[in-house]
C-alpha positions in Angstrom: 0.0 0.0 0.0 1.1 3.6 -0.8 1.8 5.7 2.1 0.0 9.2 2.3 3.1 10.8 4.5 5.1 9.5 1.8 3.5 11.5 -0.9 2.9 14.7 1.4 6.6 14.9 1.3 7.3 14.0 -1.6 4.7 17.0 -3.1 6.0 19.3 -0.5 9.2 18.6 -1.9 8.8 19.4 -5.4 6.4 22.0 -4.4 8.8 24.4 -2.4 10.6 27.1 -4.4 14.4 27.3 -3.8 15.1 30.5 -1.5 18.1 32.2 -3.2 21.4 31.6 -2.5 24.7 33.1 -2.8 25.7 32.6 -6.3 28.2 34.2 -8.8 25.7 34.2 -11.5 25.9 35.4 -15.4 26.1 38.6 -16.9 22.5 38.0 -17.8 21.8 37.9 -14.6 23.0 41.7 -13.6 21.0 44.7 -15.2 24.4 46.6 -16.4 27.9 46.1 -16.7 30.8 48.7 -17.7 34.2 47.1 -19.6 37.2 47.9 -17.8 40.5 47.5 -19.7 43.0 46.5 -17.2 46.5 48.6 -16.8 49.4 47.1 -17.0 50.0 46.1 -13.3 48.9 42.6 -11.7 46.7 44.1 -9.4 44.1 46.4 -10.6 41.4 48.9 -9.0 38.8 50.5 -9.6 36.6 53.2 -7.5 33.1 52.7 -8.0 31.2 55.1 -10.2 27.8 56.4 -9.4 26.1 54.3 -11.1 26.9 51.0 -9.2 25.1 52.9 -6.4 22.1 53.8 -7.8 21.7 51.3 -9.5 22.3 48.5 -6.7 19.4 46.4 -5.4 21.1 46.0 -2.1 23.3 48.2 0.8 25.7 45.5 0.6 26.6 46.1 -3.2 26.0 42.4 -3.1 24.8 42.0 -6.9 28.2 43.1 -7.9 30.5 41.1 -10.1 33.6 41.0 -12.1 33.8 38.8 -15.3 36.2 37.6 -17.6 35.8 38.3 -21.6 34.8 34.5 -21.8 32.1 35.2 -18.7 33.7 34.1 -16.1 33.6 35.3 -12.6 36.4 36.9 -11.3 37.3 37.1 -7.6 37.5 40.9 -6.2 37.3 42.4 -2.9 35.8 45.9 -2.6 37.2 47.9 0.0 37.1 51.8 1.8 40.0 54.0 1.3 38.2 57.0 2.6 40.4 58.7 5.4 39.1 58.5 9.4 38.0 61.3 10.9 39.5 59.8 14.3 42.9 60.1 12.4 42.8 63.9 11.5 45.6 66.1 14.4 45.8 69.6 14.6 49.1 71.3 15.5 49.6 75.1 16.3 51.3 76.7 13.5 54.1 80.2 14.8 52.4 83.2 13.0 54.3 86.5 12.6 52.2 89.8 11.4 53.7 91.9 8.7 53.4 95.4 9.5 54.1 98.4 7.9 53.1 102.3 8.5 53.5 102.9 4.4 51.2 102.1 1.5 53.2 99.6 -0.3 52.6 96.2 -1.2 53.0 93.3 0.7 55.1 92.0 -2.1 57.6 95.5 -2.2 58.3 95.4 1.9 61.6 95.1 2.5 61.8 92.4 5.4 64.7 91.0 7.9 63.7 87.4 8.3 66.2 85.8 11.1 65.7 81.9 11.1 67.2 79.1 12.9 69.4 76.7 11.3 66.3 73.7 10.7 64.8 76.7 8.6 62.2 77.2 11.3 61.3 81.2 11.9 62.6 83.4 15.1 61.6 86.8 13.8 60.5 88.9 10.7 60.2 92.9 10.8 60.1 95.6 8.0 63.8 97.4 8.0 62.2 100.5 6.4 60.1 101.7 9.2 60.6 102.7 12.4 58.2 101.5 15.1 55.2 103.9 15.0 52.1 103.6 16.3 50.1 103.8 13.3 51.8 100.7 11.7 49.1 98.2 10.5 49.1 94.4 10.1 49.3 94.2 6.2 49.5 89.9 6.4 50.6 87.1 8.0 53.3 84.6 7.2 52.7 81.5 8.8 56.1 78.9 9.8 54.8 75.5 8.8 58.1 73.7 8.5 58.2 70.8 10.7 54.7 70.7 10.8 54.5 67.5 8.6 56.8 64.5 7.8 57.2 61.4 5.5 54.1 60.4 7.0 51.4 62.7 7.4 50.3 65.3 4.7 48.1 68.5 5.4 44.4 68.8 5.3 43.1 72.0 6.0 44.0 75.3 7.7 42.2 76.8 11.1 42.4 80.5 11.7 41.1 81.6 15.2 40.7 85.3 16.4 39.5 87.0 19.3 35.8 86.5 20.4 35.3 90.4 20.5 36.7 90.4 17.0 34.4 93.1 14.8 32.2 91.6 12.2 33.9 91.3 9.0 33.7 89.0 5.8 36.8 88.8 3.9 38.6 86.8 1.0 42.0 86.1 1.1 44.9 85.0 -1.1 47.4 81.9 0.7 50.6 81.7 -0.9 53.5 79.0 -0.5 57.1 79.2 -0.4 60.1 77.6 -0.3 62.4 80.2 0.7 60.4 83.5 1.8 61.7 84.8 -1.7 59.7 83.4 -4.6 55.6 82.6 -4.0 53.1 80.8 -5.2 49.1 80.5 -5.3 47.8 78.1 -2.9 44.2 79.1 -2.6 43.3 82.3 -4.6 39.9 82.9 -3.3 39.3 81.5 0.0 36.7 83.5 2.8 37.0 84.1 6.6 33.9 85.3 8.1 33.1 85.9 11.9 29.3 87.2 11.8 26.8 87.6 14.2 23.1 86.2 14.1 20.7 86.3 17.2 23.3 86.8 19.9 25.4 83.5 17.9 28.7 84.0 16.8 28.8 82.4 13.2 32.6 81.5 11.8 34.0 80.3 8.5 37.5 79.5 9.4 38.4 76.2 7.7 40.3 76.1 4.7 40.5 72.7 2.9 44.0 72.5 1.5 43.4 71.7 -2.2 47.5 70.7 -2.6 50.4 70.6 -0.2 52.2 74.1 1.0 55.8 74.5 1.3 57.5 75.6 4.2 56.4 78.9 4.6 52.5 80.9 3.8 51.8 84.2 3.0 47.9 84.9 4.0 47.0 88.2 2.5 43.1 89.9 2.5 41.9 91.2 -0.7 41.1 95.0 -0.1 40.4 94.8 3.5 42.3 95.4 6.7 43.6 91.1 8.0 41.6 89.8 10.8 43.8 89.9 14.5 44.8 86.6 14.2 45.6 84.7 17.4 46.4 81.4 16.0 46.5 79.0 13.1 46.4 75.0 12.8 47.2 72.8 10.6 45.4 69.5 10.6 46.9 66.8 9.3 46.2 62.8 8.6 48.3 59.8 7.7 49.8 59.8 4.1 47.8 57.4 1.7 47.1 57.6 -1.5 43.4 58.3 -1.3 40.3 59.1 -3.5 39.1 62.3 -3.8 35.6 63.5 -2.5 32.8 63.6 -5.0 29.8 65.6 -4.8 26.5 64.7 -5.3 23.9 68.0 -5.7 19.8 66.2 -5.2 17.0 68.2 -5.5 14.4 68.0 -2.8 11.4 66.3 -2.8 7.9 67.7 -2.2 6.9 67.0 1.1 3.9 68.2 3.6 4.3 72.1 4.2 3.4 71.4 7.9 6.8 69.1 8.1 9.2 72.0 7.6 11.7 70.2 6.3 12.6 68.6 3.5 13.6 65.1 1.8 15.9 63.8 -0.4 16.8 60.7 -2.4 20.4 60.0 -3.4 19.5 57.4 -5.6 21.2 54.0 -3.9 23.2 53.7 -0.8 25.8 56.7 -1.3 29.1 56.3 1.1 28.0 60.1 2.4 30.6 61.6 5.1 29.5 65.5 4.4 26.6 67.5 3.7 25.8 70.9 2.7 22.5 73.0 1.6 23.1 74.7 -1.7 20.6 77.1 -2.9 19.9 79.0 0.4 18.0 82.6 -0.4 20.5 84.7 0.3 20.9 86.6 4.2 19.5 83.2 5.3 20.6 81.5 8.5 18.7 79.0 10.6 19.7 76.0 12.7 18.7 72.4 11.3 19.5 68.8 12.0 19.7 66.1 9.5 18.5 63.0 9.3 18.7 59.8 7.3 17.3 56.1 6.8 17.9 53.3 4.8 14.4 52.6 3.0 11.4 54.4 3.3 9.9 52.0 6.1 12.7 52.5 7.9 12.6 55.5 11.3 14.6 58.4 10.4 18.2 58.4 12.6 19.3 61.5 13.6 23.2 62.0 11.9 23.8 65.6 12.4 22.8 69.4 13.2 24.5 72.7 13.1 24.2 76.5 11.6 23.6 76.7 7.8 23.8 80.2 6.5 24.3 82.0 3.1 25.2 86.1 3.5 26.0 88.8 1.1 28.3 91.2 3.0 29.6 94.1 0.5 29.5 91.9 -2.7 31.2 88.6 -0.7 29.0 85.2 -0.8 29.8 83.7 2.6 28.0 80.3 2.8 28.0 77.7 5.6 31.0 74.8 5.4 29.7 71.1 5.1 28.3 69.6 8.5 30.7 66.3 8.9 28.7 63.3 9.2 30.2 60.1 10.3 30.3 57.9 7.1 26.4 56.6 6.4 25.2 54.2 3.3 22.1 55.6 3.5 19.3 56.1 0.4 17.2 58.6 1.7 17.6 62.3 3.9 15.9 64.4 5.5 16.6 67.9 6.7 14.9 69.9 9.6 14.7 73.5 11.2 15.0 73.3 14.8 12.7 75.5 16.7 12.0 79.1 14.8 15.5 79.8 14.1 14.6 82.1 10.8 13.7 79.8 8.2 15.7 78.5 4.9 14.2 81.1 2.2 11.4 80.6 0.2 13.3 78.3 -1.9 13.3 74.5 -1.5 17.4 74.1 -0.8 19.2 71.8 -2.7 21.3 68.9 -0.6 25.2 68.9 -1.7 26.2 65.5 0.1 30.2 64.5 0.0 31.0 60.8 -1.0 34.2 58.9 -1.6 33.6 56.0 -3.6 34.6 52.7 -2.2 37.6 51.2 -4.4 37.4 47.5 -6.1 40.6 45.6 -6.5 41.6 42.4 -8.4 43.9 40.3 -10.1 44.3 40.5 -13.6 44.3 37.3 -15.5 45.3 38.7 -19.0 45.0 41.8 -20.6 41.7 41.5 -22.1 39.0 43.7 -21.1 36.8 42.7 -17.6 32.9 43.6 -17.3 31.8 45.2 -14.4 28.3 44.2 -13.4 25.8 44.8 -11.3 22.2 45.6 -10.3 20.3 42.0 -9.6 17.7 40.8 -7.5 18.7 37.0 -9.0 21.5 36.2 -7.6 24.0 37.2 -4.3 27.2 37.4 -4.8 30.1 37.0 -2.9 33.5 38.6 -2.8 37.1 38.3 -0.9 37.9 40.3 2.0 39.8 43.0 1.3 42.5 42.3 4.1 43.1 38.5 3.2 43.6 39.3 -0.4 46.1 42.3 0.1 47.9 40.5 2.9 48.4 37.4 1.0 49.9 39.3 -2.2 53.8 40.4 -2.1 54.0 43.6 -0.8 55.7 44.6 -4.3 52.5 44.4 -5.8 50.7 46.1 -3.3 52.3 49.1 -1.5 51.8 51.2 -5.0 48.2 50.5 -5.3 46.7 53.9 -6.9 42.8 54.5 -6.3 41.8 53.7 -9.9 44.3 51.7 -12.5 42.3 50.6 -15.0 40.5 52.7 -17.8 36.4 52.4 -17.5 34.1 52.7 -20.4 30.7 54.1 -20.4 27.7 52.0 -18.7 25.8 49.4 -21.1 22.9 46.7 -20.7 23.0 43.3 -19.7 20.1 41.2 -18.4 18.3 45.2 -18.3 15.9 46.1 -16.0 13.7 43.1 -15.5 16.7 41.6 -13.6 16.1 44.6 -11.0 12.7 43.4 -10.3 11.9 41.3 -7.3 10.9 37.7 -7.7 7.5 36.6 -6.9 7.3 35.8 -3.0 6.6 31.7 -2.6 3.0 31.4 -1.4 4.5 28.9 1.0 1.0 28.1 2.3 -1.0 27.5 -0.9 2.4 24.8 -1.5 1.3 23.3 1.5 -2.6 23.4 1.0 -2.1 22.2 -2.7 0.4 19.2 -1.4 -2.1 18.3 1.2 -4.8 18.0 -1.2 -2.8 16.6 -3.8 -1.7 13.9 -0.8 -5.4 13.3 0.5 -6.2 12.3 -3.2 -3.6 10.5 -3.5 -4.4 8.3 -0.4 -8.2 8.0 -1.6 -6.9 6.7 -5.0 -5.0 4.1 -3.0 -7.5 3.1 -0.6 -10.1 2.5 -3.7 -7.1 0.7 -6.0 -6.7 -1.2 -2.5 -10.7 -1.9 -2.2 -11.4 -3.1 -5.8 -8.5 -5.4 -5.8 -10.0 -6.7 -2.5 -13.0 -7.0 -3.8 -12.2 -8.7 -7.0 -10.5 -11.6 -4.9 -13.1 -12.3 -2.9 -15.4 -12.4 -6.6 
């Protein structure tokens, strides 16, 4: 006789859809793919354009994949080379004022520099004038030899002045130099600002350094009187080569008026560390937070708050620096007013988020071009930790790694857009209903086979 638990297992186990596993897949499997023609080196790199991020169906970037030009999967490892905030150090930089009671230049005064022997700076005064009292600070030359060795590199300047400091908004001109004689242009159009709003004391006093000073800087304002500086820093962080931020600008989204505040998609799950509002009507400053989730049935996490501003003083745009945020993969953001500090214009602002894209590395099995793809709810793919891989490669091949080696073409289709789409879920109930069913009939059809051939013996 046939056993029904027999057949209800049997059914069940036909009748059960696989649950997908990890997998390395096909490029029909993947929506996109870029071609990548490998450099000459054995180990190549990559960072990861835009469009992997938006177009990923998962925070992971776990429907990525690398494949040969015969289609087959290549391992990678995909890895952050973004710089920790934890490792950024400020030192206190030795400033000297130039001052002068005449109307020359900065460039035409005639200065006695006295240094010490490491090239580090004791004293500097104009030999044409005679201390008077109505000498005037014309600029500043800032010492920072020392300040940096084999293994750190500068990041950014911080100027600090007196809290009873008068308003003033100003741009200045930073020079470099090697030898106090010959200059150069380090930032030609950079603004200090100390302003006052509501009893707060607003500052813009951070000056990302754009490429790496010499020994000595020359900080001249551009038709105004310099700022009584009391100090400058230097931060620093840990030589590496290092991607560059990006920028990403998004437009908001229309929301509820009665929110006050305003929502933005980035398109996929952005490596953000830094955010600014762009757009602000102008004379605008008002305290907000920001906030961010992961998908919209997510709660909104609260990642940062501060002043944003935008002022016109005397021709100068002064507008708020970006609020750090500590590095988030989030899709979607939302920003806030706090309390009635003044409003953001009448404008919707636009969000300027910072991102620095992770980098993918690999070994290159011939010189033949590679396909990047990605975007799949079909398969999940795995990948090699970046650690293992670079440890367990000589150090020759590694210790030059630059952020992007090989040359990337422009993005193309693979499986297309139907591979984004999610699967049907498995109606794991009806499976059962319809193999119970299918096992009750079964088990009547043996009981009557059983019956008749009974009954036909005893005929």
């Amino acid at each position: 006789m046939i056993r029904p638990s027999l057949v209800v297992f049997a059914v069940l186990g036909v009748q059960y859809p696989a649950n997908p596993v990890f997998a390395q897949g096909a490029p029909e499997d993947f929506a996109f793919g870029i071609e990548l023609q490998p450099g000459p080196d054995a180990v190549q790199t990559l960072l990861l354009p835009i469009g992997v991020y938006q177009e990923t169906t998962r925070d992971d970037l776990r429907d990525v994949q690398l494949f040969s030009a015969g289609g087959d999967a290549i391992p990678f490892a995909i890895r952050s080379i973004a710089p920790e905030r934890q490792a950024l150090q400020r030192s206190e930089l030795k400033i000297f004022p130039i001052r002068s009671a005449t109307e020359r230049s900065v460039g035409e005064i005639n200065l006695q520099i006295e240094r010490r022997e490491d090239g580090r700076l004791v004293s500097i005064t104009d030999v044409d004038d005679r201390p008077e009292p109505e000498a005037t600070t014309r600029a500043y030359i800032i010492d920072t030899s020392g300040a940096t060795d084999s293994s750190t590199e500068p990041h950014a300047l911080i100027f600090d002045w007196s809290d009873d400091a008068p308003v003033f908004v100003s741009t200045v001109r930073i020079e470099t130099s090697r030898d106090l004689t010959s200059w150069r242009p380090l930032l030609n159009q950079a603004t200090l600002a100390s302003l006052e709003h509501d009893g707060q004391r607003l500052k813009q006093n951070v000056l990302a350094l754009g490429s790496l000073p010499d020994s000595y800087l020359r900080v001249t304002w551009n038709g105004t009187e310099p700022a009584p500086l009391r100090a400058v820093e230097l931060e620093t962080r840990p030589s590496a080569k290092r991607a560059a931020k990006k920028t990403l600008d998004v437009t908001a989204q229309t929301i509820a008026a009665v929110d006050s505040g305003y929502e933005y998609d980035l398109g996929g799950p952005v490596p953000v560390d830094g955010l600014r509002l762009t757009g602000l009507t102008f004379n605008t400053v008002s305290k907000i937070r920001v906030l961010s989730r992961s998908d919209p049935d997510s709660s909104w996490r609260l990642r940062s708050s501060g002043m944003v501003f935008s002022l016109n003083s005397d021709g100068s745009i002064v507008e708020s620096p970006a609020l750090p945020i500590s590095r988030q993969r989030d899709r979607y953001w939302r920003v806030e007013e706090v309390g009635t500090s003044g409003g953001l214009g009448s404008a919707a602002p636009r969000l300027q988020v910072e991102w620095t894209p992770e980098q993918l590395v690999f070994v290159k099995r011939d010189d033949q071009p590679v396909t990047l793809a990605f975007g799949s709810r079909r398969v999940e793919t795995t990948r090699l930790d970046p650690q293992e891989l670079l440890a367990a490669l000589p150090s020759e091949l590694t210790g030059s790694l630059t952020p992007s080696s090989v040359g990337a073409g422009s993005r193309f289709e693979l499986g297309g857009p139907d591979t984004l789409r999610a699967p049907p879920k498995a109606a794991w109930k009806t499976y059962v209903l319809w193999g119970a069913l299918i096992a009750a009939a079964a088990f009547v059809i043996a009981l009557s086979v059983s019956l008749l051939t009974r009954m036909g013996r005893e005929a």
